[in-house]
C-alpha positions in Angstrom: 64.3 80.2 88.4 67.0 79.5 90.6 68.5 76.0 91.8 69.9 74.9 94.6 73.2 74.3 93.6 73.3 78.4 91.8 75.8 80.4 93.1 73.6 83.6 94.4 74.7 87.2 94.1 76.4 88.0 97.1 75.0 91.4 97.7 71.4 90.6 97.5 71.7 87.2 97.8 67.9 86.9 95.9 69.0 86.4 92.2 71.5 83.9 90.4 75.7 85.6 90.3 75.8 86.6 86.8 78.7 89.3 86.9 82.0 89.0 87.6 82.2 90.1 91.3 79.7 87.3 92.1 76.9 89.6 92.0 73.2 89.6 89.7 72.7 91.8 86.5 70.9 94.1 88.6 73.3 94.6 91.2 76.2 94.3 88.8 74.2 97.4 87.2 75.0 99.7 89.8 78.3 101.5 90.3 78.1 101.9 94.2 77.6 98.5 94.5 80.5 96.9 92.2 83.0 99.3 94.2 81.8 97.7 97.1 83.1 94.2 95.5 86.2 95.4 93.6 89.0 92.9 94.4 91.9 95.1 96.1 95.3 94.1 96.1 96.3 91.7 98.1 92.7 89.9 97.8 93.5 86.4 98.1 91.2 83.4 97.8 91.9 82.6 101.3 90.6 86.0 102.5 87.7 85.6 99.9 86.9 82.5 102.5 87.1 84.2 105.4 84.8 86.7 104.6 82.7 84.3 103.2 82.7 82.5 106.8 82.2 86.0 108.5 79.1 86.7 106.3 77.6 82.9 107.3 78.3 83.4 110.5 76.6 86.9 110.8 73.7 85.1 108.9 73.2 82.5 111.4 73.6 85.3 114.3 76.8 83.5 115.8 79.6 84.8 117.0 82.2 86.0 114.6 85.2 84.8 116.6 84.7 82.2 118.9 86.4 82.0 122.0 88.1 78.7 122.0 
C-alpha cells in the first residue's frame, strides 16, 4: 500500500521508489529502463529539478516554457 507522502517510481509512477534511480523493484528489474535513469556526468541536483518541473508540467498539459 502506498501513502501519500511515498516517493513513487518515476518511470511508472504506480508503485513506491525502492531502487536507487528513484524507480520500483519492478522497474529497477529491467536493464532498458535503469539506462534510461543512469545519472550522467554533469547531473546536478538542480537539473534533477528541472526535469522534475518538465515532467509536472507535461503532466498537467502546460506549457513547458512559458512565455513571460
Amino acid at each position: 500500500m502506498t501513502h501519500l507522502n511515498d516517493l513513487l517510481c518515476v518511470h511508472c509512477e504506480r508503485r513506491p521508489a525502492a531502487a536507487a534511480l528513484d524507480l520500483c523493484e519492478a522497474c529497477h528489474a529491467v536493464k532498458s529502463i535503469r539506462v534510461l535513469y543512469l545519472r550522467r556526468r554533469g547531473w546536478t541536483p538542480q537539473w534533477e529539478q528541472h526535469l522534475r518541473r518538465l515532467a509536472a508540467r507535461a503532466k498537467l498539459r502546460l506549457p513547458l516554457f512559458p512565455r513571460d
